[in-house]
FILUM-668091 format. One record per atom (N, C-alpha, C, O): atom name; x, z, y. Coordinates in Angstrom, 1 decimal, decimal comma. Layout:
REM residues N
CA;X;Z;Y;
...
***
This chain:
REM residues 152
N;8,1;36,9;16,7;
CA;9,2;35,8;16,7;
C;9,4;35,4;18,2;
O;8,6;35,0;19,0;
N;10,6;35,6;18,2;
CA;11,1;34,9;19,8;
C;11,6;33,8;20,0;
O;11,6;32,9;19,1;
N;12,3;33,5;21,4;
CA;12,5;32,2;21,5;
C;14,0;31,9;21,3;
O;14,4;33,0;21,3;
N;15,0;31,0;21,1;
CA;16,3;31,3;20,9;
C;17,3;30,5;22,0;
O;16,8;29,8;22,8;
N;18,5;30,8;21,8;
CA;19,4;30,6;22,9;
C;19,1;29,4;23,6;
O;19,1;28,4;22,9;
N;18,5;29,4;25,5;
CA;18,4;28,0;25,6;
C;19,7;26,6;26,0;
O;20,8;27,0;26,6;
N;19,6;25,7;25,7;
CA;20,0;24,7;25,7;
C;20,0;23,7;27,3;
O;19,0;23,3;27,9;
N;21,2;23,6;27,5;
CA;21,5;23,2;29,4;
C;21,1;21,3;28,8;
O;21,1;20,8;27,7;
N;20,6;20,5;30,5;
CA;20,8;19,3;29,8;
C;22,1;18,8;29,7;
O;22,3;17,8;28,9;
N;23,3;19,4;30,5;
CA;24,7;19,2;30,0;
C;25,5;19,7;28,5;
O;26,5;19,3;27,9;
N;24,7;20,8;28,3;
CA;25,3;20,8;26,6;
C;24,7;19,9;25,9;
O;25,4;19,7;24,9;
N;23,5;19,3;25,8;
CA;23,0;17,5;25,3;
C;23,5;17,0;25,1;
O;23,9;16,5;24,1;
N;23,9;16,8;26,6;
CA;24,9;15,7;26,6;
C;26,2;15,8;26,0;
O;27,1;14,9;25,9;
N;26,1;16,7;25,6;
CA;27,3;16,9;24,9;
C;28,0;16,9;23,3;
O;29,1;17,0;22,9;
N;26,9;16,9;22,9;
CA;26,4;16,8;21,9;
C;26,4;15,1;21,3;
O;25,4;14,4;21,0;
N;27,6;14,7;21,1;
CA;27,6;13,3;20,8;
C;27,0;12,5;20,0;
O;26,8;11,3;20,2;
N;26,5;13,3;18,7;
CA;25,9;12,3;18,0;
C;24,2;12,3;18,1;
O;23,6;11,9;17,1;
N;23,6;12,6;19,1;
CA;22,5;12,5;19,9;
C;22,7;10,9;21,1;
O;21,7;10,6;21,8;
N;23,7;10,2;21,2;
CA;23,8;9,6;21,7;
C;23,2;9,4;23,0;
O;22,5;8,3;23,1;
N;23,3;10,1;24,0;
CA;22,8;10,1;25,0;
C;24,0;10,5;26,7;
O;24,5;11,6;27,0;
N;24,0;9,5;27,4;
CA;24,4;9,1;28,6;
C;24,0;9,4;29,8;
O;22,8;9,0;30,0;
N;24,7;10,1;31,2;
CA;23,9;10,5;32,2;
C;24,0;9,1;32,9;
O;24,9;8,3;33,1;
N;22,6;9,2;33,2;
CA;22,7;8,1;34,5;
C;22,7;8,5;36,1;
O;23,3;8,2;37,1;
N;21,6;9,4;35,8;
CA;21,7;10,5;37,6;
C;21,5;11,6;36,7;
O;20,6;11,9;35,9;
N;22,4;12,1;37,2;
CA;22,3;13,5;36,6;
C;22,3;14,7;38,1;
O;23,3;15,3;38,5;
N;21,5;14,8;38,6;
CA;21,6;15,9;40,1;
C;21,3;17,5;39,6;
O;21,3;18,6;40,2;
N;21,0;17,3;38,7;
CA;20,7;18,7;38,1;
C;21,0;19,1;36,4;
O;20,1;19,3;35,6;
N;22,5;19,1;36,2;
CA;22,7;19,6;34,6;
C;22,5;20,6;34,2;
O;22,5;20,8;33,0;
N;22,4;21,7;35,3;
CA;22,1;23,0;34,4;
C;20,8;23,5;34,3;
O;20,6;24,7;34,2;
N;19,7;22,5;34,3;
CA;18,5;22,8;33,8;
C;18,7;22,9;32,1;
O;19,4;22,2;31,3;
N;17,6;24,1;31,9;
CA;17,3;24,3;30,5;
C;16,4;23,3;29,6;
O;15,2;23,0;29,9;
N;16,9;23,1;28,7;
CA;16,0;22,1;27,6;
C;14,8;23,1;27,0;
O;15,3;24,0;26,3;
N;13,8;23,1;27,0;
CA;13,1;23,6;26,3;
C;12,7;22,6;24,8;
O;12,7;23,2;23,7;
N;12,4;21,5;24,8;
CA;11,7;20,9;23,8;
C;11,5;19,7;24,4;
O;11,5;19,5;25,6;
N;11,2;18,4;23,2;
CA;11,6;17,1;23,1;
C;10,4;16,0;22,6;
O;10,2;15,9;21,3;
N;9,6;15,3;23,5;
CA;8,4;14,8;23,1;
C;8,9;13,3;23,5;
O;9,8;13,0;24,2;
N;7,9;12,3;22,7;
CA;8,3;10,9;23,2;
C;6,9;10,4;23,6;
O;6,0;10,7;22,9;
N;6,7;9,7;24,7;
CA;5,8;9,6;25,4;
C;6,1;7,9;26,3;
O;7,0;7,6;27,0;
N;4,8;6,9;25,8;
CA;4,6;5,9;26,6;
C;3,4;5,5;27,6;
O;3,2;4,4;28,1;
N;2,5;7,2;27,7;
CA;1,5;7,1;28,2;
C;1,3;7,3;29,8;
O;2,0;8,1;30,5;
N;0,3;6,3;30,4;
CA;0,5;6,9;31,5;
C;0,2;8,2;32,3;
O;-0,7;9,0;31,9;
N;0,8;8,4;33,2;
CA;0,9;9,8;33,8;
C;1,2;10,6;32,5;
O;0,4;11,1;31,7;
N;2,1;10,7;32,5;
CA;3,0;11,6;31,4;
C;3,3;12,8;31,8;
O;3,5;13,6;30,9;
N;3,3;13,3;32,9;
CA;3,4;14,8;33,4;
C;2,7;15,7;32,8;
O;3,1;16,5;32,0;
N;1,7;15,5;33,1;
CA;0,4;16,5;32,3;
C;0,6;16,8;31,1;
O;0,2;17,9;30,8;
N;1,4;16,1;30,0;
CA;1,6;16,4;28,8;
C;2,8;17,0;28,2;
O;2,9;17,0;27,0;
N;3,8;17,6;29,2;
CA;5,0;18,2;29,2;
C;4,9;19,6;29,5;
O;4,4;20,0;30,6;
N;5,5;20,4;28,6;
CA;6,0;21,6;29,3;
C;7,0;22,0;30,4;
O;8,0;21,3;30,1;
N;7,3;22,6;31,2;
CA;8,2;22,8;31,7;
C;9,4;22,8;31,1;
O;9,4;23,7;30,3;
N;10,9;22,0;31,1;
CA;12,0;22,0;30,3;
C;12,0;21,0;29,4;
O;13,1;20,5;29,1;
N;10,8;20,3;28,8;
CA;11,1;19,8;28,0;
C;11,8;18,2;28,4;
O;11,7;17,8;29,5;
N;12,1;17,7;27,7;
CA;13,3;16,3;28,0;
C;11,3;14,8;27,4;
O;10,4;14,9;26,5;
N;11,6;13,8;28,4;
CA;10,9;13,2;27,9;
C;11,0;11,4;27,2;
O;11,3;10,4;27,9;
N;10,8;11,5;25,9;
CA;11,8;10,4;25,6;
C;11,0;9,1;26,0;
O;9,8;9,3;26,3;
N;11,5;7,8;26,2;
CA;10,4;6,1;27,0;
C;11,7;5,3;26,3;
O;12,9;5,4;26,3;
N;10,8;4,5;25,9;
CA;11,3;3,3;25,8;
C;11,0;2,2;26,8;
O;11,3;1,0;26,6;
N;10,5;2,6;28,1;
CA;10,3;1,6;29,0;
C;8,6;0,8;28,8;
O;7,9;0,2;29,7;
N;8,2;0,9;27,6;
CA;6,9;-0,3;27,4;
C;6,3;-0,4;28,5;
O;6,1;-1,5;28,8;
N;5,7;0,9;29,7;
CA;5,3;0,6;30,8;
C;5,5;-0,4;31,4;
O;4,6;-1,3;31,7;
N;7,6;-0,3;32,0;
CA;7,9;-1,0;33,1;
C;8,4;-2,2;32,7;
O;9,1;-2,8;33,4;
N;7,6;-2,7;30,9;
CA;7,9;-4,4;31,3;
C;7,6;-5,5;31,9;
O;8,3;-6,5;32,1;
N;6,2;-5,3;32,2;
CA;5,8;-6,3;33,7;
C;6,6;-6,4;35,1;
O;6,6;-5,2;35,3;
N;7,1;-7,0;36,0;
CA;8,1;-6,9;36,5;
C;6,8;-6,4;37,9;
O;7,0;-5,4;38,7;
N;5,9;-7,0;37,8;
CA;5,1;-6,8;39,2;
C;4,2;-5,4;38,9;
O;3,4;-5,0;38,1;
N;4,5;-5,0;39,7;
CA;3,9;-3,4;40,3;
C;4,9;-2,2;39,9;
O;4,7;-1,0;40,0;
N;5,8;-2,9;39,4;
CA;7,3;-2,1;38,3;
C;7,8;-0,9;39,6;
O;7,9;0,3;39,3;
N;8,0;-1,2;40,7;
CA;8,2;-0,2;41,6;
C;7,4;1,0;41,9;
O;7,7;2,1;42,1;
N;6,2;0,5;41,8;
CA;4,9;1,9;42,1;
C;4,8;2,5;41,1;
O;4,4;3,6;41,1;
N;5,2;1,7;39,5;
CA;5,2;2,8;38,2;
C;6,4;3,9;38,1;
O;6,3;5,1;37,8;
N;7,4;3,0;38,3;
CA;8,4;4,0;38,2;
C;8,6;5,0;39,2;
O;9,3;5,9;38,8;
N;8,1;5,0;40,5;
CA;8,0;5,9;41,4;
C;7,1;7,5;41,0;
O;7,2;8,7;41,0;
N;6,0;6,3;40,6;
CA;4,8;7,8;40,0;
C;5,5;8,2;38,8;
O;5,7;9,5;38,8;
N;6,1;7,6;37,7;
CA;7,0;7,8;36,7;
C;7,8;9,0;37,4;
O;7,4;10,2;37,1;
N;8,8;8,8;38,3;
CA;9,5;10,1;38,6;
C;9,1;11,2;39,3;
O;9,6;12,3;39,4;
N;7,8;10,8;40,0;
CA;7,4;12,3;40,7;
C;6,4;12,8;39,9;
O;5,8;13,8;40,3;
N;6,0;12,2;38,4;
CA;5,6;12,9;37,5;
C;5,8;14,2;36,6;
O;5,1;15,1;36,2;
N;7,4;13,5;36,4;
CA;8,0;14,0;35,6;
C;8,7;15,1;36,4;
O;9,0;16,1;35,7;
N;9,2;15,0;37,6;
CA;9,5;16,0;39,0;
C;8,2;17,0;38,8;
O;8,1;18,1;38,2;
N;7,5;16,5;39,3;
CA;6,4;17,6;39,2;
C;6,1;18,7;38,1;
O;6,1;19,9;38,3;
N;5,7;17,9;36,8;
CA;5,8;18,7;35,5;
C;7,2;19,7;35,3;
O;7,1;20,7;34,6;
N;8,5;19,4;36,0;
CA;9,5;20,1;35,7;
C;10,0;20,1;34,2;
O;10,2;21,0;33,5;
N;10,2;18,8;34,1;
CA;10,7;17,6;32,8;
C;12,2;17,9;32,7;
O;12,7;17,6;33,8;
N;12,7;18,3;32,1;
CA;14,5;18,5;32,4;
C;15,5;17,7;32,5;
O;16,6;17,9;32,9;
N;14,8;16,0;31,7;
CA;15,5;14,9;32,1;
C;14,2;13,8;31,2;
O;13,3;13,9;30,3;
N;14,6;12,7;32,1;
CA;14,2;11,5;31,5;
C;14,8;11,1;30,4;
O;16,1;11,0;30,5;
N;14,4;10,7;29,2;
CA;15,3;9,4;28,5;
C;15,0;8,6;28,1;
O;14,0;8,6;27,4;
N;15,7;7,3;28,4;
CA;15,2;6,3;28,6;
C;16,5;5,5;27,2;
O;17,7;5,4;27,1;
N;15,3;5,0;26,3;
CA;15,8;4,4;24,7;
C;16,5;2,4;24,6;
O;15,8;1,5;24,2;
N;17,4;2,4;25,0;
CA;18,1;1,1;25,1;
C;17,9;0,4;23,9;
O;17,8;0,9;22,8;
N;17,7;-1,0;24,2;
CA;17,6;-1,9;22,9;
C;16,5;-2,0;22,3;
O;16,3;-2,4;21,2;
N;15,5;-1,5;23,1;
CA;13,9;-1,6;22,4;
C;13,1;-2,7;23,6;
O;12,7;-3,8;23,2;
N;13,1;-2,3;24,8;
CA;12,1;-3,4;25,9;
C;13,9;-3,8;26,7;
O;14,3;-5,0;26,8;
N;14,4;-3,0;27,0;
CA;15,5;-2,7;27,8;
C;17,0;-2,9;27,5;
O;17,4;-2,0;26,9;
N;17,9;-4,0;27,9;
CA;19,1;-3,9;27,6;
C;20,0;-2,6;28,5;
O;21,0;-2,0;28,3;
N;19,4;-2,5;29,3;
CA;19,9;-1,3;30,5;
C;18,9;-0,8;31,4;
O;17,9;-1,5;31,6;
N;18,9;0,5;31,9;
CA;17,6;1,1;32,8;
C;17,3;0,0;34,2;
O;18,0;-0,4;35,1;
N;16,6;-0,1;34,0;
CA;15,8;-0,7;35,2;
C;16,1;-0,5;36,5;
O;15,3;0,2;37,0;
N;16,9;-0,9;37,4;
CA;17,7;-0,4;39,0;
C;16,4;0,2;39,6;
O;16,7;0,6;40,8;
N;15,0;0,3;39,3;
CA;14,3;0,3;40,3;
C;13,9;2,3;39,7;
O;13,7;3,4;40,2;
N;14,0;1,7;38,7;
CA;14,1;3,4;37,8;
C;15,3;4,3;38,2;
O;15,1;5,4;38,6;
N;16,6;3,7;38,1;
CA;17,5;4,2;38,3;
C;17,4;5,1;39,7;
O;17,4;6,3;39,6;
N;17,4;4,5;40,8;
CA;16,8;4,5;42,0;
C;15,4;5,7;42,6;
O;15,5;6,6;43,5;
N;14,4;5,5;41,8;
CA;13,6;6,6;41,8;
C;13,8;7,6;41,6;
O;13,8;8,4;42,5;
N;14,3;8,0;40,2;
CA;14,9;9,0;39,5;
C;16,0;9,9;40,4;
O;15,9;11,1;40,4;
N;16,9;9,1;41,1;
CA;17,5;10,0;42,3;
C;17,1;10,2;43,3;
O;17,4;11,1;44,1;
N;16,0;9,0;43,3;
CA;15,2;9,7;44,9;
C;14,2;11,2;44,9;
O;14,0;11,9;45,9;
N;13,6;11,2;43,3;
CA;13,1;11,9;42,8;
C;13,8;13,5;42,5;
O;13,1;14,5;42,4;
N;15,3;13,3;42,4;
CA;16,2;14,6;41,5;
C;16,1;14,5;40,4;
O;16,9;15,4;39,8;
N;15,3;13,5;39,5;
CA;15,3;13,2;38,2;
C;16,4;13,3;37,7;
O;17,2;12,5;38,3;
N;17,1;14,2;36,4;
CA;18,0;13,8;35,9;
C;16,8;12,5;34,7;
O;15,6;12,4;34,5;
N;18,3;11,7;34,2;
CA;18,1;10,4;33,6;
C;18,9;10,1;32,5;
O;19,8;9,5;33,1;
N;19,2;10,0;31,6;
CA;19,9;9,7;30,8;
C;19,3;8,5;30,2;
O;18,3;8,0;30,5;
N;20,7;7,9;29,0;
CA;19,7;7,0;28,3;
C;20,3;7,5;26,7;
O;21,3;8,3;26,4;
N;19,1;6,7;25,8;
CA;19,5;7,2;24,3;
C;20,5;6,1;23,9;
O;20,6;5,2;24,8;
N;21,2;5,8;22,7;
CA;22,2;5,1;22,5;
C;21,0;4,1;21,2;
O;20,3;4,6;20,3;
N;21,2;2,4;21,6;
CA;20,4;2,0;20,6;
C;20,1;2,5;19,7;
O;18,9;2,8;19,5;
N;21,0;2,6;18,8;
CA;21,1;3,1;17,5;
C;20,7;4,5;16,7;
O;20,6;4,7;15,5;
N;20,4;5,5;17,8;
CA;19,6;6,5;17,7;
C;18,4;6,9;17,7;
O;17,7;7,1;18,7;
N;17,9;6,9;16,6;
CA;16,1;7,6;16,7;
C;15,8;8,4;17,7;
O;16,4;9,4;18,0;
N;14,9;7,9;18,2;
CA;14,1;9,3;18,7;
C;14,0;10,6;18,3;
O;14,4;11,6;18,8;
N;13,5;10,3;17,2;
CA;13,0;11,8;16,1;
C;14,4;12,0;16,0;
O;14,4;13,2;16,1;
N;15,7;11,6;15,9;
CA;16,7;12,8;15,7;
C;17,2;13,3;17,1;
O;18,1;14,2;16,9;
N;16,8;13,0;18,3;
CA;16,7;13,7;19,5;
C;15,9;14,8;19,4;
O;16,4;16,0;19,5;
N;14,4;14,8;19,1;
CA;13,8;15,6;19,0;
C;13,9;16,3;17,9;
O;13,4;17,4;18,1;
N;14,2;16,2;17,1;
CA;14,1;17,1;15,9;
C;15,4;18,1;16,7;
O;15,3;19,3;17,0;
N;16,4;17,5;16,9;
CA;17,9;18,5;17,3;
C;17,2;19,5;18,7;
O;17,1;20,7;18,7;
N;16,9;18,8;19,5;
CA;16,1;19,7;20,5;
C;15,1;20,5;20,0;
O;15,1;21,7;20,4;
N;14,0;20,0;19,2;
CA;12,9;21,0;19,3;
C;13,5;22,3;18,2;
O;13,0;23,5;18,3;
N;14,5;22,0;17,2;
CA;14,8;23,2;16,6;
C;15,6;24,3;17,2;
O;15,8;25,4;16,7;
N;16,1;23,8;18,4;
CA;16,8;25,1;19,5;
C;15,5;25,8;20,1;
O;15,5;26,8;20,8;
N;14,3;24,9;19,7;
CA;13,2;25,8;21,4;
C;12,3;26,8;20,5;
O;12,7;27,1;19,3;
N;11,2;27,2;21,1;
CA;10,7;28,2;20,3;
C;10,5;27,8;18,5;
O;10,3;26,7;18,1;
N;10,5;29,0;17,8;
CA;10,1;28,6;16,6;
C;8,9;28,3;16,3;
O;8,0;28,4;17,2;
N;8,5;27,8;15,3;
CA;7,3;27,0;14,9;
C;6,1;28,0;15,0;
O;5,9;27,9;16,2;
N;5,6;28,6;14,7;
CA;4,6;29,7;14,9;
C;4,5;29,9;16,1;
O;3,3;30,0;16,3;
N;5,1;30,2;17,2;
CA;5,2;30,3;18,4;
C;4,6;29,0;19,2;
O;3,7;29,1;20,1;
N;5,4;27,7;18,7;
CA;4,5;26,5;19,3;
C;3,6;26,8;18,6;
O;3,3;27,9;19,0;
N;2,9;26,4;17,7;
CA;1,6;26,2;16,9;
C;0,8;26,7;18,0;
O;0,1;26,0;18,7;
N;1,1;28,4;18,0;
CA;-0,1;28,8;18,9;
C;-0,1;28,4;20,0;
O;-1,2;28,3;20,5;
N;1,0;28,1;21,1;
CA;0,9;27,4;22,7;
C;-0,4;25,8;22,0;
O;-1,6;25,4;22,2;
N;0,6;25,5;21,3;
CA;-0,6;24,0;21,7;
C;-1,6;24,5;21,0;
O;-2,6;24,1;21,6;
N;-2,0;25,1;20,0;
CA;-3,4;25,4;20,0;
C;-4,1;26,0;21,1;
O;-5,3;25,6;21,2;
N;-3,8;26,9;22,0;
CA;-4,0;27,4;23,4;
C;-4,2;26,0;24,2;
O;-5,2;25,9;24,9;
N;-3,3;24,8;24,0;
CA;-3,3;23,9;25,0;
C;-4,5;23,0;24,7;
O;-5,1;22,4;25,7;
N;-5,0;22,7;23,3;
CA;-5,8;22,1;23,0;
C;-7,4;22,4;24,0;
O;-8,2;21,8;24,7;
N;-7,0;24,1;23,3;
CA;-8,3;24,8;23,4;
C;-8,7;24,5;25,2;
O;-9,7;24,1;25,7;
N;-7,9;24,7;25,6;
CA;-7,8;24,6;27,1;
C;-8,1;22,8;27,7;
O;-8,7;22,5;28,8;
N;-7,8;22,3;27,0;
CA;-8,2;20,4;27,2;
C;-9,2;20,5;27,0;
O;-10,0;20,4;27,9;
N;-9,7;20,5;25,9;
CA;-11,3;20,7;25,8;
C;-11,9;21,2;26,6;
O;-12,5;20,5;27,5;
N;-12,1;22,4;26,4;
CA;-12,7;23,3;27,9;
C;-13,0;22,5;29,0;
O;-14,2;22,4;29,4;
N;-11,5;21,7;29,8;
CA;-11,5;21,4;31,1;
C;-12,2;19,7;31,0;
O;-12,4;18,9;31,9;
N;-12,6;19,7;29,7;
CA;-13,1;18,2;29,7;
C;-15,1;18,3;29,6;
O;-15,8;17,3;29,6;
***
């Protein structure tokens, strides 16, 4: 079983009823591989390359130290080779964060945001059914498990 046609973060975006918005977009024709939602810290490590990473912000609601999070925030997610941020409106956040905004370009981060009204899970569900099929993941993250363990 292979993997199937990939998905740009400008055809996402394009994709209207995913509700999702560029905010810095410096790089749209990166490939989507797959679609995880994550409020943990250092979030890099837990991405594949391609994949889009969904936040609702819970990190950056403290206002003090909010600059040094969102910094490591974006050279995280730069580093892992994350295909875009997204960042879920109406949950901590009436609007992305200027200090986020800001990183994210200093970064090359593309950034989007989700539209209130949109689930998560139907981001990821629309994305993860374009990336590899199911048997294909199963065995990567069982490989990935096996491999965490090990290194722990």
């Amino acid at each position: 079983m292979g993997e199937r046609e990939p998905l740009t973060v400008q055809e996402l975006l394009d994709v209207r009823s995913l509700g999702l918005q560029a905010v810095v977009l410096p790089h749209p024709e990166i490939e989507v591989s797959g679609a995880h939602t994550s409020e943990i810290h250092e979030p890099g490590r837990w991405f594949d390359p391609g994949n889009i990473m969904l936040t609702t912000g819970l990190r950056l609601e403290a206002e003090q130290g909010r600059d040094q999070v969102v910094a490591d925030l974006a050279a995280a997610v730069r580093r892992a080779r994350v295909s875009a941020l997204c960042f879920g409106l109406g949950i901590y956040f009436e609007q992305v964060p200027q200090e986020l905004v800001e990183a994210c370009r200093d970064a090359e981060v593309n950034l989007l945001t989700v539209a209130r009204d949109v689930p998560f899970t139907h981001v990821e569900k629309y994305v993860n059914a374009l990336g590899p099929v199911a048997e294909d993941y199963g065995m990567k993250r069982a490989m990935w498990l096996t491999n965490d363990l090990l290194d722990s």
